[in-house]
C-alpha positions in Angstrom: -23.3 -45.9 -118.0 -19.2 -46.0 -117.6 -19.3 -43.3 -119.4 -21.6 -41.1 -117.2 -20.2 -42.0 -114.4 -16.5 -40.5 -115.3 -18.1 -37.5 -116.1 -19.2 -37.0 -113.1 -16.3 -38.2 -111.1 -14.3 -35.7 -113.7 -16.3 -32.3 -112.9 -16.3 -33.2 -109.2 -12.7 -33.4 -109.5 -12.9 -30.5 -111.3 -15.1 -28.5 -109.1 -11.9 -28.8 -106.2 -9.4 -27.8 -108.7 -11.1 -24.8 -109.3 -12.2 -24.0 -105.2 -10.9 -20.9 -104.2 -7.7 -20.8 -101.8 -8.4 -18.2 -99.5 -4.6 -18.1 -98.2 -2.5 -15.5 -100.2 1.2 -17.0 -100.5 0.4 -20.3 -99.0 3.6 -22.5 -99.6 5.5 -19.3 -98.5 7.2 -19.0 -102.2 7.0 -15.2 -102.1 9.7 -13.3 -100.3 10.8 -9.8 -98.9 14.6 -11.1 -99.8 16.2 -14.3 -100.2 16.5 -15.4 -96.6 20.4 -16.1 -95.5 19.8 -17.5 -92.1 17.3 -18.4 -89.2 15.8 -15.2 -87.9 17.2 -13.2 -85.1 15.2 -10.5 -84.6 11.4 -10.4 -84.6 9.1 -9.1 -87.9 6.2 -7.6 -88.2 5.5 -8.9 -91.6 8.4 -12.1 -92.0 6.9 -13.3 -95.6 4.2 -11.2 -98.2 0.9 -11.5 -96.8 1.6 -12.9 -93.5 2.1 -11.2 -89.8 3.7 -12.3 -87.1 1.8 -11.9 -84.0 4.4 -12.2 -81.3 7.8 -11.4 -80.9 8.8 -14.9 -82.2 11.2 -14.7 -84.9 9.2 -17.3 -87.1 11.8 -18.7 -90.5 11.4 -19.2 -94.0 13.1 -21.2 -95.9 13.5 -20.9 -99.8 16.1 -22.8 -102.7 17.0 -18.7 -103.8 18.7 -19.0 -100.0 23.0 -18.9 -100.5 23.1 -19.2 -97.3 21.6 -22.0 -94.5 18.1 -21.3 -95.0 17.8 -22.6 -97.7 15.6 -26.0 -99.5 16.2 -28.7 -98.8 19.3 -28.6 -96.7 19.0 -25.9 -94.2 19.9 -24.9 -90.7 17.0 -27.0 -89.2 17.3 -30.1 -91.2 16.6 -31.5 -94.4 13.3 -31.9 -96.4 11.6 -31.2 -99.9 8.9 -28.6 -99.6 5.4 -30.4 -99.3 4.4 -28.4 -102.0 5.8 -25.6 -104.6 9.2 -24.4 -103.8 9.5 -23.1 -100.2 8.2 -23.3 -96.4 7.8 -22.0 -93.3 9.5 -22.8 -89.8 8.0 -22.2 -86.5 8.7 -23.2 -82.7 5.8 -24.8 -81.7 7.6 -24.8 -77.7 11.0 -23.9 -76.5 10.6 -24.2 -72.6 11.7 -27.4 -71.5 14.2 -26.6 -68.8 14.0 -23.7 -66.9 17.1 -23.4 -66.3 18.5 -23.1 -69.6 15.8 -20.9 -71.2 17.4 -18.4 -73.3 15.2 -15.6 -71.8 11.9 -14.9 -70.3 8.9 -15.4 -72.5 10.4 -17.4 -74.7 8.2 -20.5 -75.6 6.3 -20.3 -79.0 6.3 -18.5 -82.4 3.1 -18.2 -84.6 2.7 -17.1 -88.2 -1.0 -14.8 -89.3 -2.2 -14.0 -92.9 -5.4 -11.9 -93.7 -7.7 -14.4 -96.0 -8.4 -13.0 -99.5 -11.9 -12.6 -98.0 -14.5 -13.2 -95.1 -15.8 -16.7 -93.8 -19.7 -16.8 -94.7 -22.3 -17.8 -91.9 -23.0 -21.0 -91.8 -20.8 -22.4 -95.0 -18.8 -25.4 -94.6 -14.4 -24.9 -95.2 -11.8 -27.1 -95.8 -8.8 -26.3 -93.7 -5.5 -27.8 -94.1 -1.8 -27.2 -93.9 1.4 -29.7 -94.1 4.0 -29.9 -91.2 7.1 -32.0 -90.4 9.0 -31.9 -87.3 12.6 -30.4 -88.1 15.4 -33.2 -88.5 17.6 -31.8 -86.1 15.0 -30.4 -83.5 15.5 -32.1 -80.3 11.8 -32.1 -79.2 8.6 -33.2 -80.6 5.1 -32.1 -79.3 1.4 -32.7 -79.8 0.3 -29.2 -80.5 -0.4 -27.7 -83.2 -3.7 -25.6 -84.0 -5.2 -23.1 -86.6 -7.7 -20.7 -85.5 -9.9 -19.1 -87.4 -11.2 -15.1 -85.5 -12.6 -12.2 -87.1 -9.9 -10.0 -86.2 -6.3 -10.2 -85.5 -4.8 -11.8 -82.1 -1.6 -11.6 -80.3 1.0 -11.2 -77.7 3.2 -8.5 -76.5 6.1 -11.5 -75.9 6.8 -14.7 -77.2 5.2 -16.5 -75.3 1.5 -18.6 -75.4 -1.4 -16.8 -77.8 -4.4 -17.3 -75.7 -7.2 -19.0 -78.2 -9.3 -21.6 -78.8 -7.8 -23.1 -82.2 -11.2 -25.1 -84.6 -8.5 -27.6 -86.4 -5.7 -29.3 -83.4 -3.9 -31.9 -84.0 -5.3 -34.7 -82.0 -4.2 -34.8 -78.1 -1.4 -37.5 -77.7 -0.5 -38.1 -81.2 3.1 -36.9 -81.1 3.9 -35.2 -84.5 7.5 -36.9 -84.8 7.7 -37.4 -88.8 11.2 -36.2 -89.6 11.7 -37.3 -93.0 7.9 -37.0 -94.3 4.9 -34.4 -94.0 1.9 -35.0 -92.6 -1.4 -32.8 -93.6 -3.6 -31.5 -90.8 -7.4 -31.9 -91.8 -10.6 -30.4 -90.9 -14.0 -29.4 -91.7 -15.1 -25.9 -90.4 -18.6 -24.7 -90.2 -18.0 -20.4 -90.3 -19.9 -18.8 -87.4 -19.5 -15.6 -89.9 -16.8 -13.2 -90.4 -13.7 -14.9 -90.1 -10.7 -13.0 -91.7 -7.9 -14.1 -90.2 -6.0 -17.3 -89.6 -3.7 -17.8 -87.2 -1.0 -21.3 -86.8 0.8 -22.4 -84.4 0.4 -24.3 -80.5 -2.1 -22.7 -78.2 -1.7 -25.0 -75.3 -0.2 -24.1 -72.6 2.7 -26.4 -71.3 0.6 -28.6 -69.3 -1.3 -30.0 -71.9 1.7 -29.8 -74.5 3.1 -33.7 -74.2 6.6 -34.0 -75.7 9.2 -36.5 -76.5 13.1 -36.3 -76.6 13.9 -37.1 -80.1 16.4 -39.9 -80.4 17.4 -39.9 -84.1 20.9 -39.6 -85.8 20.5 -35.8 -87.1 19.3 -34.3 -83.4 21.2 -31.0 -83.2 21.9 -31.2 -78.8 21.7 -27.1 -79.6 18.3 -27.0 -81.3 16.7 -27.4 -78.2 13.3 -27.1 -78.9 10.3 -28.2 -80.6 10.7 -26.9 -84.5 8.1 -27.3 -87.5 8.2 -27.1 -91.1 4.8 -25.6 -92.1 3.8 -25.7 -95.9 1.1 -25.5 -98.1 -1.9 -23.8 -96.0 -5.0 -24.1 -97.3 -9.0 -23.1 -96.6 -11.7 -23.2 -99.2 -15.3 -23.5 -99.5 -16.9 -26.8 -99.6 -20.3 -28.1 -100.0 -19.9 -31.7 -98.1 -17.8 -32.7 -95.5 -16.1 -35.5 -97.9 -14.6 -32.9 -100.3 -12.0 -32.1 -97.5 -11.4 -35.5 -97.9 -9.0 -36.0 -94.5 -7.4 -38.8 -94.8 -7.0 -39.8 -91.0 -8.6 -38.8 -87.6 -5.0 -37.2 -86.5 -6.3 -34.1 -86.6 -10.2 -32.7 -85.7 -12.0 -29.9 -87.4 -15.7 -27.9 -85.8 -18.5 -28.7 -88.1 -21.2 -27.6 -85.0 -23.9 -29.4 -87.4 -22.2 -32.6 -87.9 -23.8 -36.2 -86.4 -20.3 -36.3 -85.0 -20.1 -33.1 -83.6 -19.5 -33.6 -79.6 -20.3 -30.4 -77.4 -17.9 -31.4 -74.7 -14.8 -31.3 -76.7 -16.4 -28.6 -79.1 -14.5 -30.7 -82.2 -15.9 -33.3 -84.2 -14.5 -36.4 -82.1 -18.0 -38.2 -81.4 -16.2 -41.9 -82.2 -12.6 -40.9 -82.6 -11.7 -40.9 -78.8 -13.3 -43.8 -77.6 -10.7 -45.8 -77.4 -10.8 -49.7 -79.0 -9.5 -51.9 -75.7 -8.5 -54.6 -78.1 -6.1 -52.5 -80.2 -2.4 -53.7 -81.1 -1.6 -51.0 -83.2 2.1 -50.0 -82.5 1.6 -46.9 -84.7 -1.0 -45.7 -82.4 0.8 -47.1 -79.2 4.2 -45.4 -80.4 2.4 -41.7 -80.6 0.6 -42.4 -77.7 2.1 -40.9 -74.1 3.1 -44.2 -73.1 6.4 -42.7 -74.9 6.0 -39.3 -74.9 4.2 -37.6 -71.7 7.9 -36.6 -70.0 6.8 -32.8 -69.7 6.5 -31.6 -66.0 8.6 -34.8 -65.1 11.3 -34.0 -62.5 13.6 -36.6 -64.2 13.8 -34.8 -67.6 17.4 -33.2 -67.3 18.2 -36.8 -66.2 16.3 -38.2 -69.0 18.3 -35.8 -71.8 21.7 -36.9 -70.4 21.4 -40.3 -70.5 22.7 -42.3 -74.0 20.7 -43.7 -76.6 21.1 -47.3 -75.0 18.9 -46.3 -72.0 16.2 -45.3 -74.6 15.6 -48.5 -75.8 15.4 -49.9 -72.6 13.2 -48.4 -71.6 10.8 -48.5 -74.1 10.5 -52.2 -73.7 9.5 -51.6 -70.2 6.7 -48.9 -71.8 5.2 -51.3 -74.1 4.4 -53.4 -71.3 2.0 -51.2 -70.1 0.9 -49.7 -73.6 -3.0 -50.5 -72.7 -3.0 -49.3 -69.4 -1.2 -45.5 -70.4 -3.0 -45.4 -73.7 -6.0 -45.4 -71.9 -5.3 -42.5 -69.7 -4.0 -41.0 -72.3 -7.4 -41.1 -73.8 -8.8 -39.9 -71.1 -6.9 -37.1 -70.7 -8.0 -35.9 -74.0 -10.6 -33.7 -72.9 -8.3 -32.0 -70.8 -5.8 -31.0 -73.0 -8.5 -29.5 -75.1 -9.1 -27.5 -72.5 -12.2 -28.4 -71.8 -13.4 -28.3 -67.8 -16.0 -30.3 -66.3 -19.1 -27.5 -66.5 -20.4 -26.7 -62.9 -23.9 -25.7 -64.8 -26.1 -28.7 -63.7 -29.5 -29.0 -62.8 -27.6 -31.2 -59.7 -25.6 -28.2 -58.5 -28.3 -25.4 -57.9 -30.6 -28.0 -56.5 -28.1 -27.9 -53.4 -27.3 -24.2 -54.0 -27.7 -21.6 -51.0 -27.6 -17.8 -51.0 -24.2 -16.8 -52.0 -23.3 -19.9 -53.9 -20.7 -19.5 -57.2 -20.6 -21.5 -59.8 -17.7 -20.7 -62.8 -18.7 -20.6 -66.4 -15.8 -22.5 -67.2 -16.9 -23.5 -70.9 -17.1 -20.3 -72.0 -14.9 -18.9 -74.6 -14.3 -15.1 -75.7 -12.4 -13.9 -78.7 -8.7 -12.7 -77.7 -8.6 -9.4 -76.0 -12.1 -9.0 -76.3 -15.9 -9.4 -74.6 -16.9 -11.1 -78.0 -18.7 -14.5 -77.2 -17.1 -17.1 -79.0 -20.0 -20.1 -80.5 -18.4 -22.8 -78.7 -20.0 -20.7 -75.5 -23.7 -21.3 -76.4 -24.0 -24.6 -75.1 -22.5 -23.8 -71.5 -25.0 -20.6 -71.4 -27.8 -22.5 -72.6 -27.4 -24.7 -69.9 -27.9 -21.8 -67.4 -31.1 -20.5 -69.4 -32.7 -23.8 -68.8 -31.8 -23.6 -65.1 -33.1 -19.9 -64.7 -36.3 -20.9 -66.9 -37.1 -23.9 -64.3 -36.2 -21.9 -61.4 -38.5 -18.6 -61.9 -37.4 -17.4 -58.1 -33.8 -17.8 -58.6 -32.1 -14.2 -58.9 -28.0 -14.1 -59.7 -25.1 -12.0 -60.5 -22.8 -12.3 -63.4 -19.3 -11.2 -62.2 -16.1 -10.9 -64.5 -12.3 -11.4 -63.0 -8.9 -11.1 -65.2 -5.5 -11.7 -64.4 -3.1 -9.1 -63.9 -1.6 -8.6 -67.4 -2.0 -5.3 -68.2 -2.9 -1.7 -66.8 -5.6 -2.4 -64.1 -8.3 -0.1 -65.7 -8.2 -1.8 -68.8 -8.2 -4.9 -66.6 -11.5 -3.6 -65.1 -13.4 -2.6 -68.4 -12.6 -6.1 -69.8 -14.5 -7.5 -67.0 -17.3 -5.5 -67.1 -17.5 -6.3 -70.5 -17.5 -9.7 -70.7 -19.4 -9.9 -67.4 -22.2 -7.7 -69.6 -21.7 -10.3 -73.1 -23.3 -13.4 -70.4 -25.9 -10.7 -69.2 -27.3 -9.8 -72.9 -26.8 -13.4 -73.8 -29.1 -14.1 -71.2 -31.8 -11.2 -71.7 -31.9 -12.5 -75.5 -32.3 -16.0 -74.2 -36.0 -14.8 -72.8 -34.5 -13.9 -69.4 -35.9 -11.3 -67.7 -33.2 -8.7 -66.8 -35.3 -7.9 -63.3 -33.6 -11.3 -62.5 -29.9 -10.6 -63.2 -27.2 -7.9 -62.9 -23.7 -7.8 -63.4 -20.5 -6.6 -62.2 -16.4 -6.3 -63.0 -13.7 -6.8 -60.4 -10.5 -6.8 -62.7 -7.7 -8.3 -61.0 -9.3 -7.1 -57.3 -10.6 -11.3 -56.6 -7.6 -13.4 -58.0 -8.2 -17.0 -56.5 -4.5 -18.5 -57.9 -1.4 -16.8 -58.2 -0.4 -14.5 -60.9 2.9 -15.8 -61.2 2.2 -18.9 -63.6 0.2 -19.1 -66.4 -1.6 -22.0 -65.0 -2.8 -19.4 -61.7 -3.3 -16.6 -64.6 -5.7 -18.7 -66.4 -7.6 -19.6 -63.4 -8.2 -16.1 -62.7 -9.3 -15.1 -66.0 -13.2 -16.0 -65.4 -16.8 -15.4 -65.7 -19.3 -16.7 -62.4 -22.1 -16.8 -61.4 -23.5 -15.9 -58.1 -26.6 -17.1 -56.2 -28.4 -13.6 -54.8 -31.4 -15.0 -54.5 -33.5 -18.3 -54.7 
């Protein structure tokens, strides 16, 4: 009986030896040319088989280096590679001061690759990657992502890629490991077609936490948030367990999991309830009882004052561990980006002619009217409302912000506006009931000036014509 039983556990370990990476040159071993130095000018194509998506100037780091880019001593640090020989380097933020931002647009760098082939519908995937926070990089964050869209995305600038990542790092945890790697886990369920993968933060600075990093290499000139990346990794699985994540740090999208929770759209049914009578320090140290100093107008203070203040400060923190991990916690859902929906049964009970209500859980592709999954359960909520209310008539209007010419502006709001309205009509209905419109940037309702106002503009809504 011994005996069958290592058989089996042999093939099964067999069977992951043998699963397919999808990711061509995934510990970034392959190179145009040895690399002699940090990037300074932005790539197209910085490694074989992966794109950059932005004007970032993303790094690769590789022992054939003579110069500073080199493993494991390099300009950023020191560390082995996680795996194989080489790694990637990538500025997950860079904005922390205004006033000292080296120019406009400046805040993130991503890294792309094409996988080998198409996501199938429906099939559960492993996805993974290693990361380490620089040794000399002043800042650690709590953002990192990896999306997963069927075609390429991007931005003109270096600044934040606009998308929905399926594996984040969890909300709060700061990723401050200088001297070790940690793998990011998940489990993804393919809606279909999936070809390219995308890595890097895709929060904006809001919901970005950070910490000063207080630890003997900190480069005072490295002012920003830099990460190692090694080792990326997606393959088909058949059960959740062959990922085999080893911590809840990190949250995949299994839509057909028991632990699957629609109002985060991760699988975190469990994770972020928090345990009151915790006494973790691992989990209080990474929690933003340390770490939450972004939008804080004492942070230029903050970085000029000597590592003695640090620790004093910190004493005073843990006193009230509890109380900020807990609203930390509860913050989670908005850093996911994830709104409190204004679809309820509740709300069009007390509607009148001319009421709005904002589809604010709906997600589209990047630069595109393509419905994204995580959108169904927002819309289905409306079909249920229409289907009980058989006299209620509305209007589906899209709005954008003001990137970009104004008649593309226009057409992408039609569009989208028009994805809710088939969505609907395929949802039993009737279109008698509905029509839809496209303003472009013409109904703004924040300013245009931050990306917080931008965001708020970029919307889908819904208006009462008639009940």
């Amino acid at each position: 009986m011994k005996i069958f039983y290592f058989i089996i556990f042999l093939l099964f370990n067999l069977s992951l030896c043998f699963s397919q990476n999808l990711v061509e040159n995934a510990s970034f071993e392959n190179a145009w040319t040895c690399p002699e130095s940090f990037t300074t000018f932005p790539s197209a194509r910085p490694y074989p088989a992966w794109f950059n998506p932005s004007k970032g100037t993303p790094d690769q780091f590789h022992p054939c280096s003579l110069g500073d880019a080199s493993v494991p001593f390099n300009f950023a640090g020191f560390m082995f590679p996680a795996h194989g020989q080489a790694y990637a380097g990538i500025i997950l933020r860079e904005t922390f001061d205004d006033s000292i931002k080296t120019y406009k647009g400046v805040s993130r760098e991503y890294i792309q690759t094409k996988l080998l082939e198409p996501l199938e519908k429906e099939k559960l995937y492993c996805v993974k990657l290693s990361y380490a926070n620089a040794s000399k990089s002043l800042f650690s964050v709590d953002a990192l992502g990896i999306t997963l869209t069927n075609s390429k995305i991007g931005t003109k600038d270096a600044g934040l890629i606009i998308q929905r990542p399926q594996i984040t790092n969890r909300p709060g945890h700061i990723m401050d490991n200088t001297d070790y790697w940690i793998e990011m886990c998940g489990v993804y369920r393919a809606y279909g077609g999936e070809t390219y993968l995308t890595i890097g933060n895709f929060l904006d600075n809001i919901h970005t936490n950070f910490k000063v990093n207080d630890i003997e290499f900190t480069d005072s000139a490295f002012y920003y948030a830099y990460y190692y990346i090694d080792d990326v990794r997606v393959y088909k699985i058949e059960n959740d367990f062959e990922c085999a994540c080893l911590d809840d740090l990190s949250f995949g999208s299994d839509w057909l999991a028991d632990n699957y929770d629609p109002e985060t759209g991760y699988n975190t049914k469990d994770i972020l309830v928090l345990n009151p009578n915790s006494t973790s320090g691992e989990e209080e140290n990474n929690t933003d009882n340390k770490s939450n100093l972004n939008n804080n107008s004492d942070n230029k203070d903050l970085l000029g004052e000597n590592k003695s203040n640090s620790s004093e400060n910190s004493n005073n923190e843990n006193e009230n561990s509890l109380k900020n991990q807990n609203e930390n916690e509860s913050s989670n859902l908005s850093m996911l980006n994830m709104k409190e929906s204004e679809i309820t049964e509740k709300a069009f009970e007390q509607a009148r002619v001319g009421s709005k209500f904002n589809l604010n859980r709906i997600f589209f592709e990047f630069n595109s009217a393509e419905l994204l999954a995580l959108s169904y359960t927002e819309l289905d909520k409306l079909v249920e409302i229409l289907s009980l209310k058989s006299n209620l008539r509305i209007e589906v209007r899209g709005h954008t912000d003001n990137v970009g010419t104004e008649s593309y502006n226009k057409s992408l709001s039609i569009k989208r506006a028009q994805a809710v309205y088939d969505y609907l009509i395929s949802s039993g209905i009737d279109k008698k009931r509905m029509k839809y419109r496209g303003f472009g940037t013409k109904v703004p309702v924040a300013s245009n000036d931050t990306e917080e106002g931008r965001s708020l503009n970029r919307r889908v809504e819904i208006i009462v014509v008639e009940l």
